[in-house]
C-alpha positions in Angstrom: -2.6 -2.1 28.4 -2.1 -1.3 24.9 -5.0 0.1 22.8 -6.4 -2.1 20.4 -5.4 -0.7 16.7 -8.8 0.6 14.6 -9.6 -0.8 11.4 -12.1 1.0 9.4 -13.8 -2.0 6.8 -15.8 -0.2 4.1 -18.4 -3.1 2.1 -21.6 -2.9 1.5 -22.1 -6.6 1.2 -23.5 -7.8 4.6 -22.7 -11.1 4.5 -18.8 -10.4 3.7 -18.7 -7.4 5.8 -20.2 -9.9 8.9 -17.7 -12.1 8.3 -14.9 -10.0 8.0 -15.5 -7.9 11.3 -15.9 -11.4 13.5 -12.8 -12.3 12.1 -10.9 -8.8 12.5 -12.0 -8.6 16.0 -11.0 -12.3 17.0 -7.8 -10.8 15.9 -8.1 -8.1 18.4 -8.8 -5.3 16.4 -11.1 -2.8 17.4 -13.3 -2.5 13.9 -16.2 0.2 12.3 -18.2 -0.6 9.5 -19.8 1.7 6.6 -21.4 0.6 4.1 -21.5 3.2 1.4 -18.6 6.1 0.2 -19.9 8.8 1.9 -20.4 7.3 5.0 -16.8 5.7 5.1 -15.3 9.1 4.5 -17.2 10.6 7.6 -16.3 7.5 9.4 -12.6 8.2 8.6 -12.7 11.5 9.7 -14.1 10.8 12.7 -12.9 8.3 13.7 -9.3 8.3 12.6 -8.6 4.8 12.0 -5.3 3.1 12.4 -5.6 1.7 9.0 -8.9 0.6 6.5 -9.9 -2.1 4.5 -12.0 -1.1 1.5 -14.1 -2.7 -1.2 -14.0 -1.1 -4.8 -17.2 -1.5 -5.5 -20.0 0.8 -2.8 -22.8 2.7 -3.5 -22.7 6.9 -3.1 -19.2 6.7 -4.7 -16.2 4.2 -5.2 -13.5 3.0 -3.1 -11.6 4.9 -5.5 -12.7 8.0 -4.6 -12.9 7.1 -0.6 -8.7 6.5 -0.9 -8.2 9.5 -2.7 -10.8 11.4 -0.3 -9.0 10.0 2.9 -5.7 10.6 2.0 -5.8 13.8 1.1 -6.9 14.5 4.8 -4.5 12.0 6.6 -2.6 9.5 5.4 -3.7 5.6 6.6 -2.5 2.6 5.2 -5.2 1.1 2.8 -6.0 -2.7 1.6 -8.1 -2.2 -1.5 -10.8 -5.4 -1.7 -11.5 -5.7 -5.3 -14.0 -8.3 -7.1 -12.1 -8.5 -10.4 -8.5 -9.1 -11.1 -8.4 -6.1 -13.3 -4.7 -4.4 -13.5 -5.7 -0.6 -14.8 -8.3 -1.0 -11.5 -5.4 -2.0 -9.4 -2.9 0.5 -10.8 -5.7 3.5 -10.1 -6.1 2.3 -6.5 -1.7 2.4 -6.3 -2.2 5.9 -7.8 -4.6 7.0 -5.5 -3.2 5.6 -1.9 -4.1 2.1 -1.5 -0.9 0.1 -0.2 -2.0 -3.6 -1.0 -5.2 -5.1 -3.1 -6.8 -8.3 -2.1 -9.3 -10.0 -5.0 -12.4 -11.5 -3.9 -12.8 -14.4 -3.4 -10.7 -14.2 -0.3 -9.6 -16.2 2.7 -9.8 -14.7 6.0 -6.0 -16.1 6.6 -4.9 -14.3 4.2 -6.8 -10.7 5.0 -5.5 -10.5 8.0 -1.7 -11.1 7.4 -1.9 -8.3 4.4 -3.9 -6.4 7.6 -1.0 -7.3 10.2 1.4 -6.3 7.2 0.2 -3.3 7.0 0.3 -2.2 10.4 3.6 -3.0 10.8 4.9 -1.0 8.2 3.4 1.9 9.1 5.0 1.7 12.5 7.9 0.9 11.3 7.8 4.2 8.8 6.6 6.4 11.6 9.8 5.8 13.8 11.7 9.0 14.0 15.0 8.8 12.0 17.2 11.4 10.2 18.7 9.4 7.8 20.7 11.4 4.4 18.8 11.6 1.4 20.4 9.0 -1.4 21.7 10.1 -4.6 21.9 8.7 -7.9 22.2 11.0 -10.9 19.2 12.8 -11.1 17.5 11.2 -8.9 17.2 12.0 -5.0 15.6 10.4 -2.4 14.9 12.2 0.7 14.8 9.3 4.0 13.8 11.5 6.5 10.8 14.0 4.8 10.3 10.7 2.4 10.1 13.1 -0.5 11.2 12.0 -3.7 12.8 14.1 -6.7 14.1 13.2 -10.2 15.6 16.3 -12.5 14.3 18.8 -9.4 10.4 17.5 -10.1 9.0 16.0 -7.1 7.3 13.0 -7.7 4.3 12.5 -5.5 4.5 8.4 -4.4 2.3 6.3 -2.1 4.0 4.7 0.9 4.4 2.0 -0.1 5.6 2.9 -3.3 8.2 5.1 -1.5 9.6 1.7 0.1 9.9 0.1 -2.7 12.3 2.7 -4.3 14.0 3.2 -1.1 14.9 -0.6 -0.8 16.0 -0.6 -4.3 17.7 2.5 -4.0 20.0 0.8 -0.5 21.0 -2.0 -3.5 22.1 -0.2 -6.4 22.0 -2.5 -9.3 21.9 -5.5 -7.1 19.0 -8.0 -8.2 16.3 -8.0 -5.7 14.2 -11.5 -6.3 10.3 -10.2 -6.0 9.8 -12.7 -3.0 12.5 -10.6 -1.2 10.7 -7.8 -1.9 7.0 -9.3 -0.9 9.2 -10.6 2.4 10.8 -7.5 3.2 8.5 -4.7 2.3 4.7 -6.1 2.5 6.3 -8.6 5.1 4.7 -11.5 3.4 6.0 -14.9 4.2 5.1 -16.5 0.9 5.2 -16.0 -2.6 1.4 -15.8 -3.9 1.5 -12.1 -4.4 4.0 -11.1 -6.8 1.5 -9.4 -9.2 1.4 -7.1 -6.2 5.2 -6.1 -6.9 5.2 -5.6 -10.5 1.8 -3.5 -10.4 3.8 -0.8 -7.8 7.1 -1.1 -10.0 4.7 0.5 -13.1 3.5 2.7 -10.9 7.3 3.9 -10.1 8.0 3.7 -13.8 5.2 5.8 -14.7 6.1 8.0 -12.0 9.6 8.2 -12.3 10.7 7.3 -15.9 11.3 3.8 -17.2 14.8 3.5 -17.4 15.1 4.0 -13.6 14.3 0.3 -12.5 15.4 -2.6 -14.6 13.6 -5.6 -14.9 15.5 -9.1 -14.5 12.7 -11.7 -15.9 11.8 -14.4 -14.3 13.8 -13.2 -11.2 13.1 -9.4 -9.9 14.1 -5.7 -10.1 16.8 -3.4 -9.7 17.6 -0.1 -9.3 19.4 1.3 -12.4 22.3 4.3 -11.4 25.2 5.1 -13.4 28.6 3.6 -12.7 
């Protein structure tokens, strides 16, 4: 029998966090719930969640601070919960580990696919492989240790923003439409989130120089190497 996967949800509203647990664990997830930043950071660590759902807002200290305090221990996939549709907020939560961002109000539908999403990905990213680190110009990525490098500097990405690259990176130049990329890296089936892809592609460009990815307007991204 396969062990149910653990989600950790982290709100201190009762009423959402209710709701939200019913719904996880009709899903089949095994869920905990704190209420406040300290206690979701003890809860992390002892529990070791497969993955946690987190609200910006908490009393003690900020979801904010809870990603950046849980990732530095163990890495977990993370789907921020945020009450305002406010893009420095979003691109702090990026920069910090969060994979995905859902603004309030929600529906439950829609938690749990970005929930599912999530899980999958990290499975998928956990399988072994010893793939050979790509190469364009200056910039290396590394499959297997899923290390990054531009001019010898590391550059220190979230996982998911490490997918991103990679997928533009196995297209060179091609033009990958941002539903393709909601589709094949958050595995979402329609189009509603493609804020989510240009808010990880500034985080890449900050990260990585803006002349690495090329923006297409009005259709998507690519990945710009020299010919």
């Amino acid at each position: 029998m396969q062990t149910a996967r653990k989600i950790l949800l982290v709100e201190d509203e009762r009423t959402i966090a209710e709701t939200v647990m019913a719904r996880l664990r009709a899903e089949g997830f095994s869920v905990e719930h704190a209420a406040d930043g300290p206690a979701a950071v003890e809860a992390a660590r002892r529990w070791q969640p497969d993955a946690l759902v987190l609200d910006v807002m908490l009393p003690g200290f900020d979801g904010l601070e809870v990603c950046r305090r849980v990732q530095a221990e163990r890495p977990v996939p993370v789907l921020m919960l945020t009450a305002r549709d406010d893009e420095t907020d979003l691109l702090i939560g990026l920069a910090v580990g969060a994979d995905d961002y859902l603004t309030k109000p929600f529906s439950m539908r829609e938690l749990t696919a970005r929930v599912h999403a999530l899980l999958r990905r990290a499975t998928r990213n956990a399988e072994p492989q010893r793939p050979a680190p790509l190469r364009f110009g200056d910039l290396e990525i590394n499959l297997a240790e899923r290390r990054v490098h531009r001019a010898g500097v590391e550059a220190h990405l979230t996982p998911t923003e490490f997918d991103l690259l990679a997928h533009l990176a196995a297209h060179p130049r091609a033009v990958l439409p941002r539903e393709r990329l909601l589709a094949d890296i958050w595995g979402w089936a329609d189009a509603s989130g493609t804020r989510t892809v240009d808010s990880h592609i500034k985080g890449l460009r900050r990260k990585l120089g803006p002349d690495l990815i090329r923006t297409v307007h009005g259709v998507g991204y690519a990945l710009e190497v020299a010919r």
